[in-house]
N, C-alpha and C positions, 0 to 999 in steps of 0.2 A: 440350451439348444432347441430346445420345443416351444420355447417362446419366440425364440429367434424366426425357427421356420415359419410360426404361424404369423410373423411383422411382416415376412416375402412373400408367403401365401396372398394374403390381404391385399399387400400392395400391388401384386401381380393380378388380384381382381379387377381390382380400382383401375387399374392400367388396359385393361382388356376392356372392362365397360366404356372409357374413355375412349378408347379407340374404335368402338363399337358407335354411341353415338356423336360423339365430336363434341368442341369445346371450343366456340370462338371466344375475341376478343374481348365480349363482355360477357363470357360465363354461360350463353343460353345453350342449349344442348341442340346436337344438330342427326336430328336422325332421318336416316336413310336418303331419299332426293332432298337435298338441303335445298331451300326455298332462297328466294332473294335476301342479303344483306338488312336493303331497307325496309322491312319489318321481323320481327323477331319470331321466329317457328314456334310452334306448341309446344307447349312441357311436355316432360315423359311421365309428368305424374297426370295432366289433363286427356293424354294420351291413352294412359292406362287405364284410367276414369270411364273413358270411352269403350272400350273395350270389353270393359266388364259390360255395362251397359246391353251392347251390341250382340256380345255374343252368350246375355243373360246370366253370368254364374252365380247371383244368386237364387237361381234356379235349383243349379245341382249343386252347391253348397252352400252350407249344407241340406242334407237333403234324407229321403228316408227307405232309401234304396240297401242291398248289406253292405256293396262296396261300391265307388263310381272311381274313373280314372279322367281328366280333363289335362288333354294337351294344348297346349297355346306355342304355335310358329309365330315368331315376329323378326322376318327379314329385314335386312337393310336395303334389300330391293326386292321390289316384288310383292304381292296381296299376304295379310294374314290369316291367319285360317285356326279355325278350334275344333277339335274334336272331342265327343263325351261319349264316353261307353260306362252305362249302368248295369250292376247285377243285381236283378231283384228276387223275392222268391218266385215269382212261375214266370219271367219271362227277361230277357236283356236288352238295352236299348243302345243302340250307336245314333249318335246325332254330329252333324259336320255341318260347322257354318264359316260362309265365307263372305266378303261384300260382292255385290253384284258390277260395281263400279271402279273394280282399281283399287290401287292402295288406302289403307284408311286413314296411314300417316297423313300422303298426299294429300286428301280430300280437305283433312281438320285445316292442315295448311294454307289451302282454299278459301274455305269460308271463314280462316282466323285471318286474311286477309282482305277480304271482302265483307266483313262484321268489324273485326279489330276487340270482339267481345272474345275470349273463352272462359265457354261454360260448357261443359262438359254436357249438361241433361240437353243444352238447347242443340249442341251440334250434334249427340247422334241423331237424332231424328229428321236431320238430312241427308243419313247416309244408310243403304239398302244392305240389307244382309241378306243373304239366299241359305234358308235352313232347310238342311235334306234329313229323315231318316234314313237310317241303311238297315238293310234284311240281310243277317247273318243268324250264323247257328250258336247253338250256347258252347258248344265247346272251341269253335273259335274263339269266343271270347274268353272262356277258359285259359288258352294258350295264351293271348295277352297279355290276361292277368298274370299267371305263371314268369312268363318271358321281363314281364316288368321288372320281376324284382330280380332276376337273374341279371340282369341289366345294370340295377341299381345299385346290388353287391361289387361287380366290375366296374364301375366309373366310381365307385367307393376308392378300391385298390390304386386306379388311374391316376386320381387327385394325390394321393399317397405320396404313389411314385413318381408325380412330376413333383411335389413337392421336396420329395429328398433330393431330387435333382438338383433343385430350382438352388438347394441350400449350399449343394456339395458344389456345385460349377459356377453358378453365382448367373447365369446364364439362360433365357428362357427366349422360347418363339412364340409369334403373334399372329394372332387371324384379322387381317382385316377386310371389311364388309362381308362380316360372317352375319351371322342372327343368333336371337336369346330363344331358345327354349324353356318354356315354361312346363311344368309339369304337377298338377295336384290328385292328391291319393283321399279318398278317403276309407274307412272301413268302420262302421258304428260307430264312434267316439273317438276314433283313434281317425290322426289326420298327421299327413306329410306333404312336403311341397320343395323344386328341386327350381333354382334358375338357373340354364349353363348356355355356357357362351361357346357357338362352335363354328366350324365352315358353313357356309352358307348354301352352298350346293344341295338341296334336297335329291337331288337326281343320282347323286353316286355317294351313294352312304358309306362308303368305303373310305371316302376323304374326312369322314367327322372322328375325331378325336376322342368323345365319348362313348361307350358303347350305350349308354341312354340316349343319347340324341342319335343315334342308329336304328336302335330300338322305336324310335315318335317317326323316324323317316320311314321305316319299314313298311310300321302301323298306319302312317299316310298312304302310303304307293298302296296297301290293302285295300284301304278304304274306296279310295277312288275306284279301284276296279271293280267293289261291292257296289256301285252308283250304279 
């Protein structure tokens, strides 16, 4: 039975990401504004390439902070956006970067149609990113931290119980043009990292299925107001 659930589990991933980025006639992944037919959109891995890139992570990972948290929004419409919050010994750092120009899916799409090259080192460097700090107090960031993993225990239970569903009814529901939520943890040697697929709606956290990607929307709407 426990193997069983975890065949639907899987396959109900597979099914969600699929429907997430699309899958035309010959295979190439089609995410968020799909570009013309006649030439082939960006990979998700030359995408992700970018992004790392773009919005530095190997900057804060690793890194030599006690704990840092990095959330990564990537819509299927709409800009992506990262946020880093550090806790060091005497002081914490929130960092938010966004492109200055629109989508980054869009952009790569652009110049992989106007180059026909993708390289991931050559096209970020045609595309802006706008890095803000933000000035918060440490015990906010406290809360964060805290709220994290209260979060993460809940969307622990969630996956649980959609899965005994998924097994018992045979039956599941689907988001489409939702977004991935990325999320990475770290704490001194010890490291966690969470990909979830939810509603896309940042604006009414109430519609996301996870209580972690509630928890990255919250922490969004915070942040912005801290700008």
């Amino acid at each position: 039975m426990i193997n069983h659930t975890m065949s639907i589990i899987h396959t109900t991933i597979a099914i969600l990401v699929l429907l997430f980025i699309g899958i035309d006639s010959k295979g190439n992944h089609l995410l968020q504004d799909s570009p013309s037919n006649s030439y082939r959109p960006i990979s998700s891995k030359t995408y992700d390439q970018v992004l790392d890139i773009l919005f530095r992570q190997n900057e804060f990972l690793p890194n030599k902070a006690i704990w840092s948290i990095v959330i990564r929004f990537k819509p299927s419409s709409g800009v992506e956006t990262q946020i880093v919050i550090r806790r060091k010994e005497e002081k914490v750092e929130v960092i938010s970067f966004t492109p200055k120009n629109g989508s980054i899916y869009s952009q790569l799409n652009s110049i992989l149609k106007q180059t026909g090259i993708e390289d991931a080192i050559k096209m970020a460097k045609e595309i802006e990113i706008e890095r803000k700090e933000i000035k918060t107090s440490l015990r906010q960031v406290n809360y964060w931290h805290t709220s994290l993993f209260r979060s993460i225990s809940q969307s622990a239970r969630q996956l649980s119980e959609y899965g005994k569903e998924l097994d018992k009814t045979g039956k599941e529901s689907f988001v489409v043009h939702g977004a991935i939520y990325d999320c990475w943890y770290e704490h001194l040697l010890n490291k966690m990292s969470f990909s979830l697929y939810d509603v896309g709606d940042s604006q009414n956290t109430s519609m996301a299925r996870y209580n972690l990607v509630k928890w990255m929307n919250i922490l969004r709407h915070e942040v912005e107001q801290l700008k």
